[in-house]
C-alpha positions as CSV (number, residue, x, y, z in Angstrom):
1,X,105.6,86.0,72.8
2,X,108.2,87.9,71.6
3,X,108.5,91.8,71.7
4,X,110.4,94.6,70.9
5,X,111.3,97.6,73.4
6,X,111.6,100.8,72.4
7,X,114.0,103.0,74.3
8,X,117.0,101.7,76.9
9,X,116.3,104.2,79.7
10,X,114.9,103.9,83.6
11,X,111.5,101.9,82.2
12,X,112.9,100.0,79.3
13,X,115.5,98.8,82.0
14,X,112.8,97.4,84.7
15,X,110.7,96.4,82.3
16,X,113.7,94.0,81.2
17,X,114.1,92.9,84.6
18,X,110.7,92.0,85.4
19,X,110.5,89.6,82.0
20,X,113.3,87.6,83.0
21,X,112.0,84.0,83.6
22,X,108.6,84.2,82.4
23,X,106.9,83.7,79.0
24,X,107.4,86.5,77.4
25,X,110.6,87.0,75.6
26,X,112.9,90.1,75.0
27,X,113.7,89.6,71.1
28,X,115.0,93.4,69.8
29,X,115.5,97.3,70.7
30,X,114.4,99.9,69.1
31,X,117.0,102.9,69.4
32,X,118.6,105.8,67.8
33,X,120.8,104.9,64.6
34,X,123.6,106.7,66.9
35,X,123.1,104.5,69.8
36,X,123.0,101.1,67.8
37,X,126.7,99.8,68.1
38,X,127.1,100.7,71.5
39,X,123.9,99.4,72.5
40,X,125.0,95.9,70.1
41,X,127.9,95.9,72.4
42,X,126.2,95.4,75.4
43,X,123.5,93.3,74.0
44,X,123.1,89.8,74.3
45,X,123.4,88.2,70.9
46,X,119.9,86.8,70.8
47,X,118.5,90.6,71.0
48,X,118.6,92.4,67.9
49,X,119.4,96.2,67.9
50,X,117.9,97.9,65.3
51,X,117.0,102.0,64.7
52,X,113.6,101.2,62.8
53,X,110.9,99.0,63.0
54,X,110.6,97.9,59.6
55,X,114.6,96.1,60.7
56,X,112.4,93.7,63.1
57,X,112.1,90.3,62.7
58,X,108.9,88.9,62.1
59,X,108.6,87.4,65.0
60,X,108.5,90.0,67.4
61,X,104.7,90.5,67.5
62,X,104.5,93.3,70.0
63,X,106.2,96.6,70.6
64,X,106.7,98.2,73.6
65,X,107.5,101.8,74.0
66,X,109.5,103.1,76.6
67,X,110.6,106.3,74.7
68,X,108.8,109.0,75.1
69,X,106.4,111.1,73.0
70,X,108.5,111.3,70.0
71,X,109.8,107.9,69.8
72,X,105.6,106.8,69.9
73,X,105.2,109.5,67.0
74,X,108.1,108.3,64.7
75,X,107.5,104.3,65.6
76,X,104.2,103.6,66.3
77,X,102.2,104.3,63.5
78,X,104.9,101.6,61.7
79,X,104.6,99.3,63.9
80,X,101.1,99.6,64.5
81,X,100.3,99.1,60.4
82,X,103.0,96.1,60.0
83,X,100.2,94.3,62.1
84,X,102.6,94.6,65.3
85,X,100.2,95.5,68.9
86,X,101.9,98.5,70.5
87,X,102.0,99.5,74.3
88,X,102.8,102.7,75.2
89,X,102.9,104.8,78.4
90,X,103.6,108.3,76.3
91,X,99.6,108.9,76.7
92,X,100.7,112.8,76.6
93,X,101.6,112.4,72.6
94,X,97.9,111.7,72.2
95,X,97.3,114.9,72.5
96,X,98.3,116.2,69.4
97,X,95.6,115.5,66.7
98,X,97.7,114.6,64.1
99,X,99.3,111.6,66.4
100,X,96.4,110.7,67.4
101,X,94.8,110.2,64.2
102,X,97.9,108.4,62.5
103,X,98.5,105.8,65.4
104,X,94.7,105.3,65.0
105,X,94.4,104.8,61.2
106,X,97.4,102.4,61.5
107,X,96.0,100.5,63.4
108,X,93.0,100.0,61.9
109,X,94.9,99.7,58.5
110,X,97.1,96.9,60.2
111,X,94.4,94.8,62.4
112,X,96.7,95.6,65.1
113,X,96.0,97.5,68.8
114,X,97.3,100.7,70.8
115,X,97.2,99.1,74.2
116,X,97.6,102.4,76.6
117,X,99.6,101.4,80.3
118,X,98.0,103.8,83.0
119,X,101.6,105.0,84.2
120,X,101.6,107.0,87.4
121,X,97.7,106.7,88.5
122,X,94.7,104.8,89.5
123,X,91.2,104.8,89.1
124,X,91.4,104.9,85.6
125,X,89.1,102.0,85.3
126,X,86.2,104.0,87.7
127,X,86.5,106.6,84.7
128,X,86.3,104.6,81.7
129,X,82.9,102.5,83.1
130,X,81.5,106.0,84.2
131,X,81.5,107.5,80.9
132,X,78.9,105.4,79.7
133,X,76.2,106.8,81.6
134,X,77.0,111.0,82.8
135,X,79.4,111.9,83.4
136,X,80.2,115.6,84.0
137,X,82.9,116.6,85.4
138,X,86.4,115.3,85.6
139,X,89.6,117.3,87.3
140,X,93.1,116.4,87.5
141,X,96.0,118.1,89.7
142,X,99.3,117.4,89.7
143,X,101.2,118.2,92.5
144,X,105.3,118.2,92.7
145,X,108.2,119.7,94.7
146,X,109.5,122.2,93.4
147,X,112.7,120.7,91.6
148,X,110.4,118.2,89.6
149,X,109.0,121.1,87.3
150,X,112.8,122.7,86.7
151,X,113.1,122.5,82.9
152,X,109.5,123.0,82.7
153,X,107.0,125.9,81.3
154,X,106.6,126.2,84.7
155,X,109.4,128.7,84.8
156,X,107.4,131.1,83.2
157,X,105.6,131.6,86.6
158,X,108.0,130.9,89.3
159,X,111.6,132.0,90.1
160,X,113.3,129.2,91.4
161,X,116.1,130.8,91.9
162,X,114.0,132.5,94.8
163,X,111.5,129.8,95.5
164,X,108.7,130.5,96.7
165,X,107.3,129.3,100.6
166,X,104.0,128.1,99.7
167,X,102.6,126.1,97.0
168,X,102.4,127.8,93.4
169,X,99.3,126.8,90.9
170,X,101.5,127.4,87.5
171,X,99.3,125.8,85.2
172,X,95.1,126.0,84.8
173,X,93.6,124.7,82.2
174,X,92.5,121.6,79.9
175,X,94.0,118.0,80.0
176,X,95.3,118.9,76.5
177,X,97.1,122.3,76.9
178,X,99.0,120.6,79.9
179,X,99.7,117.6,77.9
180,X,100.8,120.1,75.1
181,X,102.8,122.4,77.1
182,X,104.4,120.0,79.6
183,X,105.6,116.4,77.2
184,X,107.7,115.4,80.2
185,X,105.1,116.3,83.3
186,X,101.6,115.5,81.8
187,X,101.2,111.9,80.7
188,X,98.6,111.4,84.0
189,X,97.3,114.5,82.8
190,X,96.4,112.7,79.0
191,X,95.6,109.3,81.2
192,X,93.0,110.6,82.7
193,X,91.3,112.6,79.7
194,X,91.8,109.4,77.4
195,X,89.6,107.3,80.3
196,X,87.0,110.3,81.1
197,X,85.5,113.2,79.5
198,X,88.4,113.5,76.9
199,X,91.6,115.8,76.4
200,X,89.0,119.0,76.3
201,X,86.8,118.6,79.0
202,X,89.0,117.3,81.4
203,X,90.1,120.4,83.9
204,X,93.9,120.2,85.0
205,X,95.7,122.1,87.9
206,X,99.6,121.3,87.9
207,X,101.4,122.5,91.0
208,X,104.6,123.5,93.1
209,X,104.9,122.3,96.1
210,X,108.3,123.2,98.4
211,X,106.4,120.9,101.1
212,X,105.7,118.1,98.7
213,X,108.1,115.1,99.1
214,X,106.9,113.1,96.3
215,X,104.6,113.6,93.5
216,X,100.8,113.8,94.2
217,X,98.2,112.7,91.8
218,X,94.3,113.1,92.4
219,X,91.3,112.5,90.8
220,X,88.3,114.1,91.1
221,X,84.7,113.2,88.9
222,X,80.9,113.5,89.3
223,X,78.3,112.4,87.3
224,X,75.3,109.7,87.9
225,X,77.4,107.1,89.1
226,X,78.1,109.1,91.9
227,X,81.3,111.2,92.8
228,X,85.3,109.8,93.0
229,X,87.9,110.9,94.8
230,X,91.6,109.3,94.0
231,X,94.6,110.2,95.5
232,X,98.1,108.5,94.6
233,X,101.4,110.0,96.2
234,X,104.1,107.7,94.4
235,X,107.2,106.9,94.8
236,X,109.9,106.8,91.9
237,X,112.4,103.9,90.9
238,X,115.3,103.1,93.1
239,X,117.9,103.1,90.2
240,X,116.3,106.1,88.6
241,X,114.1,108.7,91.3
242,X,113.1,110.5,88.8
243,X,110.5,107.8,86.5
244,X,107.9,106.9,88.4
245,X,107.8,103.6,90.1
246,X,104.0,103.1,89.3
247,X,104.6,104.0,85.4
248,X,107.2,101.3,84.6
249,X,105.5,98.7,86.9
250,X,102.2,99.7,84.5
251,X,104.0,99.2,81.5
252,X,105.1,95.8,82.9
253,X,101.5,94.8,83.9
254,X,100.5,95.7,80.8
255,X,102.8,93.5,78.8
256,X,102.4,90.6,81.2
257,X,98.7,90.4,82.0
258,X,98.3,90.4,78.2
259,X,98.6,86.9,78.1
260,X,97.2,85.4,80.5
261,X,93.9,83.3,80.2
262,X,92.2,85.7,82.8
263,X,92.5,89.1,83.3
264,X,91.4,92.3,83.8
């Protein structure tokens, strides 16, 4: 199999790392129109470098982004209705309605599939078999140092330039105003809604931690099955502390586990 990558940052890069030697074949980026030369440059021959998707080859069956929110809204719906399967770990753009709804109708208009990587959690599984009996309640918090929300609405409630000493709850709400509100902090946030009660049920706390040392994801659900508790504290990549370890090595799974004959 051949696929394209979407992006060339932190997950793009390890997710070109961890396809070298195996089946599946890097054949084409998908970047900015401004970053095409330089990225044709430093790009193998063999790998096209392209700004659209419609520019692929027709051999390149799957896309993969790496991107961001609004590289899945501008490419995926293409991609998705030129019959190409997409994986994405952007689950925050799903938030929005009108995404939702396009990359859905494309696929359905192009036979193809949204396949969504779980990025920086677990347990996502637990959630999606639970749903089909009760399930009631679902709650996500997010828990970072302080530095990891700079940049962040979470400004709006904390002065970092006089931090506080004990950990802040800035945000309280659904999975869908914190996937809304924060694009670069809330993808777990959308992960978990998308494999539980859904972006409006789903209850989120995102917090600010000056004795966190790494961020802190947990799960909490009840319903007939019983109740789940999940708790991941991950670490990012060496090359890039900032992305989360767990996302790109999700995005990688999710690419690679596609095709083999078992699986889960």
């Amino acid at each position: 199999m051949h696929i394209a990558l979407i992006g060339s940052g932190a997950i793009s890069g390890f997710v070109q790392n961890g396809l070298r030697g195996g089946n599946v074949k890097l054949g084409a980026f998908v970047v900015r129109p401004g970053r095409v030369a330089d990225m044709r440059r430093r790009t193998p021959p063999q790998v096209d470098v392209v700004s659209s998707v419609d520019e692929l080859s027709s051999h390149i069956g799957h896309v993969v982004d790496c991107a961001g929110h609004a590289a899945l809204a501008e490419h995926g719906p293409t991609a998705l209705r030129a019959g190409k399967c997409l994986t994405t770990v952007s689950l925050g753009a799903l938030a929005n309605p009108d995404v939702y709804a396009d990359l859905r109708n494309a696929a359905l208009d192009g036979g193809s599939r949204l396949y969504l990587a779980s990025g920086a959690i677990g347990a996502l599984d637990a959630l999606r078999a639970a749903r089909r009996g009760q399930l009631r309640r679902v709650t996500y918090t997010g828990r970072k140092p302080l530095a990891g929300w700079r940049g962040s609405p979470a400004e709006e409630v904390i002065d970092f330039g006089n931090p506080p000493a004990t950990a802040v709850t800035h945000f309280s709400g659904t999975a869908r105003d914190a996937a809304l509100r924060y694009p670069k902090n809330a993808n777990v946030a959308a992960a978990v809604a998308l494999s539980g009660l859904g972006f409006d049920r789903t209850e989120v706390q995102l917090v600010a931690d000056p004795d966190a040392t790494s961020n802190i994801h947990e799960i909490h659900a009840q319903g007939d099955f019983g109740t789940l508790e999940f708790r991941v504290s991950g670490a990012g990549l060496p090359d890039n502390p900032r992305t989360s370890a767990l996302a790109a090595l999700s995005v990688l799974a999710a690419i690679v586990d596609g095709q083999e004959p078992i699986a889960f």
